[in-house]
C-alpha positions in Angstrom: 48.6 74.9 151.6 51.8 75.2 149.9 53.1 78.2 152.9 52.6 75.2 155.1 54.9 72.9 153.5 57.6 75.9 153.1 56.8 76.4 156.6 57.3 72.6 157.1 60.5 72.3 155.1 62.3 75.3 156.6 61.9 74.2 159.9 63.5 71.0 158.8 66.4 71.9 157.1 67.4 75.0 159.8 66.5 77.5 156.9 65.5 80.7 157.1 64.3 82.8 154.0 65.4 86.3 153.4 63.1 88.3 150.6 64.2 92.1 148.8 61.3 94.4 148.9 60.4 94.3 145.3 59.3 90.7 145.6 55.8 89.6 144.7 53.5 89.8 147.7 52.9 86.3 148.4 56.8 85.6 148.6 57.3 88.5 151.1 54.3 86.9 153.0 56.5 84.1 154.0 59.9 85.9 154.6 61.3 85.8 158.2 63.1 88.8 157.0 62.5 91.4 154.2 64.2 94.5 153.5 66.8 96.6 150.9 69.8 95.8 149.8 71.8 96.9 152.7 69.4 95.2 155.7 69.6 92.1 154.0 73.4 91.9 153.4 73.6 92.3 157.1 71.1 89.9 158.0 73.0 87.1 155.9 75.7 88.0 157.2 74.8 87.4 161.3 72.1 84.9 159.9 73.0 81.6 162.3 70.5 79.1 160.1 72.2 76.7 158.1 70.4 77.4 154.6 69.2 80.8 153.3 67.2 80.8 150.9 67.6 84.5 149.1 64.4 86.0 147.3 65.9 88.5 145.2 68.4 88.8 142.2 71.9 87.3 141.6 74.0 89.8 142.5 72.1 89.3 146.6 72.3 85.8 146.6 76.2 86.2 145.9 76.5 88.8 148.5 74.8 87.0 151.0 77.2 83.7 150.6 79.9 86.3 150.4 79.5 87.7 153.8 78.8 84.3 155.3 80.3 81.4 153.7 79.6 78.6 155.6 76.4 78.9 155.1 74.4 77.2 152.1 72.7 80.0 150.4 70.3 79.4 147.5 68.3 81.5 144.6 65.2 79.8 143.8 65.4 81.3 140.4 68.5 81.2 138.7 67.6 83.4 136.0 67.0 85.9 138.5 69.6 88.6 137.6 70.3 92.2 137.1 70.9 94.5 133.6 72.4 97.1 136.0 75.1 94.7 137.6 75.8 93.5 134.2 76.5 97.1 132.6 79.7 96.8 134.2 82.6 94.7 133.9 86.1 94.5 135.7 87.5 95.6 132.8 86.0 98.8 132.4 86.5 99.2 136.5 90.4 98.5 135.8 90.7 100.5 132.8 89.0 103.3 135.0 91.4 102.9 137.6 94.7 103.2 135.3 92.4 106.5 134.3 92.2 107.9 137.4 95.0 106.3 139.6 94.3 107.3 143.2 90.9 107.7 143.5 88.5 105.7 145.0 86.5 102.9 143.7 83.1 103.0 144.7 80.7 100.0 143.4 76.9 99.7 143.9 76.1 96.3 145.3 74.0 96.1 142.4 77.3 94.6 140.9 78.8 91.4 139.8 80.9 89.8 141.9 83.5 89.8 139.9 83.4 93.7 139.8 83.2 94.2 143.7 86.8 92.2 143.5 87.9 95.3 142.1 86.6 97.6 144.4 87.7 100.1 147.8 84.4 99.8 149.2 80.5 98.5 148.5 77.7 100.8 148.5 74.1 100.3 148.3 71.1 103.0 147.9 70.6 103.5 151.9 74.1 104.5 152.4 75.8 105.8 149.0 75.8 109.0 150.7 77.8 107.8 154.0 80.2 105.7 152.4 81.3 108.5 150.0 82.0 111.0 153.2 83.9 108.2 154.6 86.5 108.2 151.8 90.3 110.6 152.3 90.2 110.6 148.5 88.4 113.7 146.9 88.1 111.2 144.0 85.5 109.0 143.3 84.7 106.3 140.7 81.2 105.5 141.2 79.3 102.7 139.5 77.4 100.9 137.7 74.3 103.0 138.3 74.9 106.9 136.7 71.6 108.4 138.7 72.9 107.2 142.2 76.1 108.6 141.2 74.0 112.4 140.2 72.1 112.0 143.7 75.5 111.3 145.7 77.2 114.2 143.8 74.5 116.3 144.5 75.1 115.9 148.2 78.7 115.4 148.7 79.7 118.4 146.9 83.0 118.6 147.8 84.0 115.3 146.1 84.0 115.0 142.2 82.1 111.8 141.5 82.6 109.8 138.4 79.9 107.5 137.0 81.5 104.4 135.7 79.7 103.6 133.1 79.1 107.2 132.4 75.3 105.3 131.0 74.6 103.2 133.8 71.1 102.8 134.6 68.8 100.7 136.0 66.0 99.9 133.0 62.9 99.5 135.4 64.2 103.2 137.7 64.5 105.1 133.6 60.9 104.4 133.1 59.5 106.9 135.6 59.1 110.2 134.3 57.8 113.9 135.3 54.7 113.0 134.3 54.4 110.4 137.1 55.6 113.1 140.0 52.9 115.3 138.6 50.1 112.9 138.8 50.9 111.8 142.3 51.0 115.7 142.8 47.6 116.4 141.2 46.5 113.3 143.7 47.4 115.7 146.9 50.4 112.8 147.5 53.9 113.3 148.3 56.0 111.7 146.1 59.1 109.6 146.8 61.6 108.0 144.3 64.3 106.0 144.4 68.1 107.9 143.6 68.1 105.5 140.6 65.8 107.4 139.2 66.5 109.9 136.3 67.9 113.4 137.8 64.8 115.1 136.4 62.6 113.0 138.3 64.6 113.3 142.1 64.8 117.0 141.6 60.8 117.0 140.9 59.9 114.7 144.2 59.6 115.2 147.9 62.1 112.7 149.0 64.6 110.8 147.3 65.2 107.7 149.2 66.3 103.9 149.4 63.2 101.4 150.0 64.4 101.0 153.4 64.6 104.7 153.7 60.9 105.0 152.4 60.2 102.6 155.1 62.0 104.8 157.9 60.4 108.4 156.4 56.1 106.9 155.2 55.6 108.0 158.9 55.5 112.0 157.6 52.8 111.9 154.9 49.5 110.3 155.0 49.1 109.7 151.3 52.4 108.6 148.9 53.1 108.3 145.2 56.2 105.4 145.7 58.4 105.8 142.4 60.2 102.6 142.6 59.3 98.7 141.5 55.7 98.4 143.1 56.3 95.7 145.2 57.0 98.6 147.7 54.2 100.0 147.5 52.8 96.7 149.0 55.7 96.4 151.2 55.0 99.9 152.3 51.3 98.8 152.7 51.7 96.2 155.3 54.1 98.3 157.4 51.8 101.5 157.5 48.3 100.1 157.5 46.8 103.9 158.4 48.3 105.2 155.1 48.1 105.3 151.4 51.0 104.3 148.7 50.1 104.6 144.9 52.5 102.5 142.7 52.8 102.9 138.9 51.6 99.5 138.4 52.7 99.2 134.5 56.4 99.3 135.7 57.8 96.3 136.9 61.2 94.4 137.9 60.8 91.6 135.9 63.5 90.2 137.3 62.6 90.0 140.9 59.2 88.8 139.7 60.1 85.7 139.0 60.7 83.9 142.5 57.3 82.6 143.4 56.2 80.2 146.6 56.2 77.5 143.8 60.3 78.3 143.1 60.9 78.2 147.2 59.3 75.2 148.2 61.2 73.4 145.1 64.4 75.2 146.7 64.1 73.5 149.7 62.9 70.1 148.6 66.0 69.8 145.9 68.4 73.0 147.1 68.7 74.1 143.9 70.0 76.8 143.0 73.0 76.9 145.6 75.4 79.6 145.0 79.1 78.7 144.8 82.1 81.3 144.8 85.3 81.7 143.5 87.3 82.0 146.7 90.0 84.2 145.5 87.6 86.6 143.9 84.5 86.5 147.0 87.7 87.0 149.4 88.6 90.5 147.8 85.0 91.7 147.2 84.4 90.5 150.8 87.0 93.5 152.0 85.1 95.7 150.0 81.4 94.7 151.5 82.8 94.7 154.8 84.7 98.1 155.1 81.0 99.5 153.9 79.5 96.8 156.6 82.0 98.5 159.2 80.7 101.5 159.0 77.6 101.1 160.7 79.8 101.4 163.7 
């Protein structure tokens, strides 16, 4: 069986594989680790192994090598990127800043690289909220995604939040609508959404939450209609056997799709794709990930 030989392989090479919730069942299947955006940042960065092999997008692969880079880190699919991450630019993040000089620069890990070089301080879905509170500055540039930037807004009142792109969305999170809260209403469920969600749609729902926050909260409702990529409604599955999750199934990360067991095994029989940094650039974005890091404690 080709889990054997992964199995095999990564106990040859010291390699541990690290999988994002939205990845197809059987890849999350043979993941020592799998979680959001923010778990798995801080499990590459206290990972010890000497290879990590990241299931996920681009922008996690680079954040992973980021936060720990003596380690070989490797995307099985180097195609695997992000529309969301690339919606923004350093430009438009510098031209923001000459804007708006003293306020805070708050970027979404679902960034480039290149981007994060630019900012105060990382945030991802889990702890948008936190990390906002955390700033002196009662302004905040907030990007790339606009509806994270609505949901923080929404709960840190005091602050006025900037989107940056003002159009920032994620293009699998703008296909849930109404219509999809009111089905998994008419199906007795509670419904959850991600904050990248349209406004409409978090308003609508009974939680608005990261995947690893779904995780932490499926525990108060017996039956849930999970508006985010359906791989965690399967995620959610495994963890809480005793309950029911409903996915939209036509919607779909295409993106973090396209790692299967076939792209891992050929990652660690050739270690392609490894990812390599620009040290001046991962050094300032590192600041950035690791003042958000930082405040776990």
């Amino acid at each position: 069986m080709i889990q054997d030989e992964i199995q095999r392989l990564k106990d040859e090479q010291g390699a541990v594989i690290l999988a994002h919730n939205y990845q197809i069942p059987e890849v999350q299947e043979i993941a020592d680790f799998v979680g959001d955006s923010l778990e798995l940042a801080i499990k590459a960065k206290e990972a010890t192994a000497d290879v990590l092999i990241f299931c996920g997008v681009e922008f996690m692969a680079e954040t992973a090598k980021i936060l720990n880079p003596s380690r070989k880190v490797i995307l099985p699919v180097k195609e695997a990127g992000c529309p969301l991450a690339d919606c923004l630019t350093p430009e438009m993040v510098r031209e923001a800043k000459a804007r708006h000089p003293g306020a805070a620069v708050v970027l979404y890990v679902n960034s480039t690289i290149e981007s994060k070089a630019e900012a105060d301080i990382t945030c991802t879905s889990a702890n948008a909220v936190e990390v906002v509170r955390s700033l002196a500055e009662t302004e905040v540039l907030f990007g790339p995604d606009a509806n994270l930037a609505h949901h923080v807004a929404a709960q840190v009142p005091e602050k006025e939040i900037i989107p940056l792109p003002a159009d920032g969305h994620c293009p699998v999170h703008q296909e849930y609508t109404l219509a999809d809260v009111e089905a998994g209403h008419a199906r007795g469920d509670a419904v959850v959404c991600h904050p990248e969600c349209d406004p409409e749609v978090q308003e609508a729902s009974d939680l608005v939450a990261s995947t690893g926050g779904m995780a932490r909260q499926a525990h108060l409702h017996q039956q849930w209609t999970v508006l985010t990529e359906k791989g965690m409604a399967y995620r959610l599955g495994r963890l809480f056997p005793d309950r029911t999750f409903h996915a939209v199934e036509s919607i779909v990360c295409e993106d973090m799709k396209r790692t299967t067991l076939e792209d891992v095994r050929r990652a660690l029989q050739t270690g392609e794709y490894e990812v390599t940094l620009d040290e001046a650039v991962a050094g300032r974005a590192r600041k950035a990930i690791e003042r958000m890091i930082a405040l776990r404690g």
